[in-house]
C-alpha positions in Angstrom: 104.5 84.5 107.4 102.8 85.8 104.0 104.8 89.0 101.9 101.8 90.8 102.9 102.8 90.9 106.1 106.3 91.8 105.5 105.9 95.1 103.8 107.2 98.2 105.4 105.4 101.5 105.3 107.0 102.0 102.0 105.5 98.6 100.1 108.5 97.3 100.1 109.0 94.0 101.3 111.1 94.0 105.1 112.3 90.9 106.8 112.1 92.9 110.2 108.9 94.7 109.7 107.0 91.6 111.8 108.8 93.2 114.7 107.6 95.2 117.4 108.6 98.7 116.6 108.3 100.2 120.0 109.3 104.0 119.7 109.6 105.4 116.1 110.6 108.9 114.8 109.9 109.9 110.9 112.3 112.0 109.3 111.2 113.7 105.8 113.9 114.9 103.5 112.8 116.1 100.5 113.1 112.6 98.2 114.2 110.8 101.1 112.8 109.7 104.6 114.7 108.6 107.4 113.0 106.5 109.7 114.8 105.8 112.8 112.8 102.8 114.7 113.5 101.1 118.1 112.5 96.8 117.8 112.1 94.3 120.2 114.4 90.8 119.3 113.3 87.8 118.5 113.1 86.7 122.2 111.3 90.0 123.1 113.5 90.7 125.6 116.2 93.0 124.4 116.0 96.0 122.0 117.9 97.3 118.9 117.6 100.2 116.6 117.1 100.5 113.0 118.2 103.4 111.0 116.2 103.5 107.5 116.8 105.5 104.6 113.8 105.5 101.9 114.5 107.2 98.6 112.0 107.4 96.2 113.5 106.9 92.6 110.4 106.7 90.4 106.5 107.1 90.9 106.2 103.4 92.2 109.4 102.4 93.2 111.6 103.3 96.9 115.3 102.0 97.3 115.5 101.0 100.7 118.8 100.7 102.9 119.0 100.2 106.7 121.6 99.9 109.5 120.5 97.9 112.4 122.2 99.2 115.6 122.9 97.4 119.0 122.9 98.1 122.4 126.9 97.6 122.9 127.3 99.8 120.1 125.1 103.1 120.9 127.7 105.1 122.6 130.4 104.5 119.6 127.9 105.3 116.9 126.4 108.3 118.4 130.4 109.7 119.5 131.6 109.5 115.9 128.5 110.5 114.1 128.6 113.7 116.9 132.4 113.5 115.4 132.2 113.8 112.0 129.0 116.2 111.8 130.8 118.8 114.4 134.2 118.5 111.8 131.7 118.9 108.8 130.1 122.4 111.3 133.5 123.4 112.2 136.0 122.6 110.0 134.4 122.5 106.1 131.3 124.5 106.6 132.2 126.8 109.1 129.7 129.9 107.3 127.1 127.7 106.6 123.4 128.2 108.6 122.4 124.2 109.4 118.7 124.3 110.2 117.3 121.8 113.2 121.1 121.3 114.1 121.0 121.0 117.7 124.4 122.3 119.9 127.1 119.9 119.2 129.0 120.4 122.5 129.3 117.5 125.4 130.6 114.6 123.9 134.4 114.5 125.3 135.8 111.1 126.4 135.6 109.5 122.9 137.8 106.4 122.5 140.8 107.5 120.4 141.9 104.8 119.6 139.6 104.9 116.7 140.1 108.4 115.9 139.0 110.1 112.1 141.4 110.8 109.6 141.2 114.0 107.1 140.8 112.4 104.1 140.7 115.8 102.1 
């Protein structure tokens, strides 16, 4: 496989770009774009996802970094990001107005056993 066929959508060379991206969702943020991607594995037969954020930092140049998230791991990621963004709501920005914030209610039977800490 040539670099030319290994550079993501930002011209940046990407090891994992050769997969299949089966379901992708672009997320704009002023410098910064989140891409959140679903891939196929090498055998073709499972799926992961792949969290992307792109931050521009000149004209020509993006600084790319990326979390690759599994199956066995969906419902722990999703509980403590749901977590930490609902303490963030309710606990440090309680008067804040978060635009596109959808309803952070329904998530209950977390696994305490890796609870947060207050750290401030």
């Amino acid at each position: 496989m040539t670099n030319e066929e290994l550079i993501g959508r930002d011209g940046q060379v990407d090891m994992y770009s050769h997969r299949d991206e089966i379901y992708s969702r672009r997320v704009p943020a002023g410098k910064r774009t989140y891409y959140f991607d679903v891939k196929t594995t090498r055998s073709g037969e499972d799926f992961f996802v792949t969290i992307t954020e792109s931050k521009r930092v000149s004209e020509t140049r993006h600084e790319k970094h990326k979390i690759f998230l599994y199956k066995e791991d969906f419902g722990k990621f999703i509980t403590a990001l749901h977590d930490v963004v609902k303490h963030v709501v309710d606990e440090r920005l309680p008067g804040y107005e978060f635009r596109n914030l959808p309803e952070l209610t329904g998530i209950d039977d977390r696994d305490h056993s890796s609870e947060g800490t207050n750290r401030r």
